[in-house]
C-alpha positions as CSV (number, residue, x, y, z in Angstrom):
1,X,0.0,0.0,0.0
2,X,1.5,3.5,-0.7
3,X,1.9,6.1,1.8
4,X,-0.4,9.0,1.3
5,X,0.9,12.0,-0.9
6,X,2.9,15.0,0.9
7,X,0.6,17.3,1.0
8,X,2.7,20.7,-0.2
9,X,1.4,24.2,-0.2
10,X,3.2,26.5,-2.7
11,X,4.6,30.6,-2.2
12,X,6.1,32.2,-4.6
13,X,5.0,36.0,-5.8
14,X,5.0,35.3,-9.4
15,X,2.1,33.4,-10.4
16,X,3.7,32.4,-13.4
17,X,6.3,31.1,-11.9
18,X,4.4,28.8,-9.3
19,X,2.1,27.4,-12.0
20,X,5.1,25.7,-13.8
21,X,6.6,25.0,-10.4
22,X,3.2,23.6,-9.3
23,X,2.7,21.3,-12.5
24,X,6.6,20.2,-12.2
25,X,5.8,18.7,-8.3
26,X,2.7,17.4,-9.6
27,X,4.6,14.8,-12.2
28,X,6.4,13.8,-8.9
29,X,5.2,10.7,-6.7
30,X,3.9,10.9,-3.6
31,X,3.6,14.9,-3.6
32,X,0.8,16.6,-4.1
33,X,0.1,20.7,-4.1
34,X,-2.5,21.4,-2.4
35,X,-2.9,25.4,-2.9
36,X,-0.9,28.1,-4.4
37,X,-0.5,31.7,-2.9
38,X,1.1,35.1,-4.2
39,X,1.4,37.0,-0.6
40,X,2.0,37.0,2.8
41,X,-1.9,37.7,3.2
42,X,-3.0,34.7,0.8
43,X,-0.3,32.4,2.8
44,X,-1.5,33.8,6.3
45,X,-4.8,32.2,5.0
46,X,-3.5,29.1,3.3
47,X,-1.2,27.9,6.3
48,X,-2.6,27.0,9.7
49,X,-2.2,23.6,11.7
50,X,-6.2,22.0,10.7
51,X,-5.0,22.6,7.2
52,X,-3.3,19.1,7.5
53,X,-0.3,20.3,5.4
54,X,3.5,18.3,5.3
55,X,5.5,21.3,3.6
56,X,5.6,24.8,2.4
57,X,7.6,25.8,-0.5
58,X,8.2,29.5,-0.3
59,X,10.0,32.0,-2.2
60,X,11.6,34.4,0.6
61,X,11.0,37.8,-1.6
62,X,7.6,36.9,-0.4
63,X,8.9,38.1,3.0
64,X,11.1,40.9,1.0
65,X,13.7,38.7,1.2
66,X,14.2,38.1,4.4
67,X,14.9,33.8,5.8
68,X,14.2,34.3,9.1
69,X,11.0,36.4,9.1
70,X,9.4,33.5,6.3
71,X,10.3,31.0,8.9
72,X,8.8,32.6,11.7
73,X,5.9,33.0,10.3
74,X,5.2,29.8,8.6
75,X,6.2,28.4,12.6
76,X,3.4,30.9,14.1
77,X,1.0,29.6,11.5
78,X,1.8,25.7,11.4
79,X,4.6,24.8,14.1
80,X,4.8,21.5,12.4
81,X,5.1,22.3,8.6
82,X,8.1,21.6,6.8
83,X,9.8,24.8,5.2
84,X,11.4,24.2,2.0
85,X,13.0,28.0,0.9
86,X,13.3,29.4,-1.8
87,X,16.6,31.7,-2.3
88,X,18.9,34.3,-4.6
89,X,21.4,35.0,-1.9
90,X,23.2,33.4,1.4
91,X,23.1,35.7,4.5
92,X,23.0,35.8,7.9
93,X,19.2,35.5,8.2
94,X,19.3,32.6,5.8
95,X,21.6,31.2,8.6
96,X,19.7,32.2,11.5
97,X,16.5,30.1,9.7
98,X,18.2,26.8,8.8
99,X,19.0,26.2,12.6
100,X,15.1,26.2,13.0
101,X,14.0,21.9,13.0
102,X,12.6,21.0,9.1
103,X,14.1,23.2,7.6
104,X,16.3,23.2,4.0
105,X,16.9,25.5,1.3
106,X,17.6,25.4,-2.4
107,X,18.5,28.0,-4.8
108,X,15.6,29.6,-7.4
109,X,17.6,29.1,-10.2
110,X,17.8,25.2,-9.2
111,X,16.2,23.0,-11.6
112,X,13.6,21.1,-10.9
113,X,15.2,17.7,-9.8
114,X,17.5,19.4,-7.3
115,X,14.5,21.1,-5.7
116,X,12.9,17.5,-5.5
117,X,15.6,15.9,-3.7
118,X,15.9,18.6,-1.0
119,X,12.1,18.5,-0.5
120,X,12.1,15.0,-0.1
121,X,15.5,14.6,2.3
122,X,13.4,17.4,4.3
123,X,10.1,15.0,4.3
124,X,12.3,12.5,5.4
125,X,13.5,14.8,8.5
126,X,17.0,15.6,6.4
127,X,18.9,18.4,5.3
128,X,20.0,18.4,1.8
129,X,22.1,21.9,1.3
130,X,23.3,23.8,-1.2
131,X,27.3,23.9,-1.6
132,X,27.3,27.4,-1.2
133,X,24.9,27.4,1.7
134,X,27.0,24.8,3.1
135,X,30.3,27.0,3.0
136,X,28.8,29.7,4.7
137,X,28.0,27.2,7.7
138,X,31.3,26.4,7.8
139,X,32.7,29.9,7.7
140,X,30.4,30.3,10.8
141,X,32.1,28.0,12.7
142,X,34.8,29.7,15.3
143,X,38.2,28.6,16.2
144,X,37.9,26.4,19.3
145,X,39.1,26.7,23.2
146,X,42.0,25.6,23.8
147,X,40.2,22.7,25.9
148,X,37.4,21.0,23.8
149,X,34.1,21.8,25.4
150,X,32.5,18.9,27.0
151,X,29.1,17.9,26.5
152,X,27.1,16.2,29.1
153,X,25.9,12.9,27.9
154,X,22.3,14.4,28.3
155,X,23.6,17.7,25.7
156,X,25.4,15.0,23.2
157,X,21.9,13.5,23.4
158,X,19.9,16.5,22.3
159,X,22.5,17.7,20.1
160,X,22.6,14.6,18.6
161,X,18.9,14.4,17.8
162,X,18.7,18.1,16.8
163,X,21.0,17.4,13.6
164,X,18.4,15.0,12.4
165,X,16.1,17.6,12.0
166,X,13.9,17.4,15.3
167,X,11.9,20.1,16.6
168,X,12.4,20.9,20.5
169,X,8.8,19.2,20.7
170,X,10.0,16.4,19.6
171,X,13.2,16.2,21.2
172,X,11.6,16.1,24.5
173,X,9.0,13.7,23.5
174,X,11.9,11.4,22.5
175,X,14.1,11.7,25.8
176,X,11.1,12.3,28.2
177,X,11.6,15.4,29.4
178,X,10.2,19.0,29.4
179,X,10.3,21.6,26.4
180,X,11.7,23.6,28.3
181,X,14.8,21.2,29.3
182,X,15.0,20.2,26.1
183,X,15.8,24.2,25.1
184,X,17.8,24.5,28.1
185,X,20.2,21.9,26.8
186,X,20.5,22.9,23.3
187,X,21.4,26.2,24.8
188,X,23.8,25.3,26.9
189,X,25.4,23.5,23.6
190,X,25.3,26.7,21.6
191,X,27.2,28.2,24.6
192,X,29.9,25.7,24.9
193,X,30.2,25.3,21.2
194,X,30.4,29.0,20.1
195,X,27.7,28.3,17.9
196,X,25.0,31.0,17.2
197,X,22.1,28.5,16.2
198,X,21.4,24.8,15.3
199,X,23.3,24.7,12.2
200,X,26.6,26.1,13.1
201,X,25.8,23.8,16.1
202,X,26.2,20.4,14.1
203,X,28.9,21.7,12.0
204,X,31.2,22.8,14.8
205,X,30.4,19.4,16.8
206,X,31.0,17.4,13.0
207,X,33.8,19.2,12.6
208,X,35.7,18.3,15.7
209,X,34.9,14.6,15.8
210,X,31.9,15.5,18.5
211,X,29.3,14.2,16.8
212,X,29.1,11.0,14.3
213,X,26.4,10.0,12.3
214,X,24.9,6.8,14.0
215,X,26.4,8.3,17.5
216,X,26.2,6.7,20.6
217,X,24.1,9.5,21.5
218,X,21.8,8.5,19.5
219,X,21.4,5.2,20.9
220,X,20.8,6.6,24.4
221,X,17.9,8.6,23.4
222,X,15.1,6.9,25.5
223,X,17.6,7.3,28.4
């Protein structure tokens, strides 16, 4: 039996633009768009958590161009929806938004199998990045202590679960703990790290051989 569809909604500010974007997705199996909206108005209307929707696909000049503003709203509107942006340019509020849980980015001038992949790897609670996007993370990162920072087993934990993609929520509901723990610790690992969000979190902790894919961390999780 086949899993149900995604279920997508679709910003971008030119029309034209979406309806060939639109008909693109709707060749693809297992995704389905659901509406289309021009404005922050229309996607005010559009998004909402009884709208039962997987992922919105949003150009970020719908927000003038500004990451972190498109994420927080599309979090205000639907905490749980997947945010798949749309971008011309790398900056710091791009940054600031990618250390939000679910959510990826790929460039407007991306053809139509690249934006695919990264919508799916973000269905599947991954993070498929652009190189360039990518780079700037790295360039981010800040020259370490002259001590490594240790991480409490309980911070390797949510750090380790945070760079699958997880939401606080989530993160909490996995180790059994409060939301607001949960945000404690992954505070308390921006601190120690240097890091100024999520993103540059996992990168600085990949880069120096803190955190592994398939991590013990990881295994720990229920602990």
């Amino acid at each position: 039996m086949q899993p149900p569809a995604a279920r997508l909604l679709l910003a971008d500010r030119r029309p034209i633009a979406a309806t060939g974007l639109a008909a693109a997705l709707e060749e693809c199996a297992g995704l389905d768009v659901k509406a289309m909206c021009h404005d922050v108005a229309q996607l005010s209307a559009a998004l909402g958590p009884g709208r039962g929707l997987d992922a919105l696909i949003v150009d970020v000049e719908v927000f003038d161009g500004d990451a972190s503003r498109t994420v927080g709203t599309a979090r205000a509107l639907d905490p749980g929806v997947a945010v798949l942006l749309l971008i011309t340019r790398v900056d710091e509020a791009l940054l600031a938004a990618l250390g939000n849980g679910r959510v990826s980015c790929v460039s407007v001038y991306s053809d139509a199998g690249a934006l695919v992949s990264a919508l799916r790897a973000l269905l599947g609670g991954q993070t498929l990045l652009p190189e360039e996007v990518q780079r700037a993370l790295m360039d981010t990162l800040r020259e370490p202590p002259p001590s490594d920072p240790v991480l409490t087993l309980r911070e390797e934990q949510v750090l380790a679960l945070a760079a699958t993609g997880l939401t606080i929520s989530q993160i909490a509901l996995r180790l059994h703990i409060s939301h607001s723990t949960a945000k404690t610790h992954l505070l308390r690992v921006y601190e120690k790290l240097g890091a100024p969000n999520r993103s540059a979190a996992v990168a600085t902790a990949l880069a120096h051989g803190m955190l592994h894919v398939g991590s013990p961390a990881l295994d720990h999780r229920a602990a």
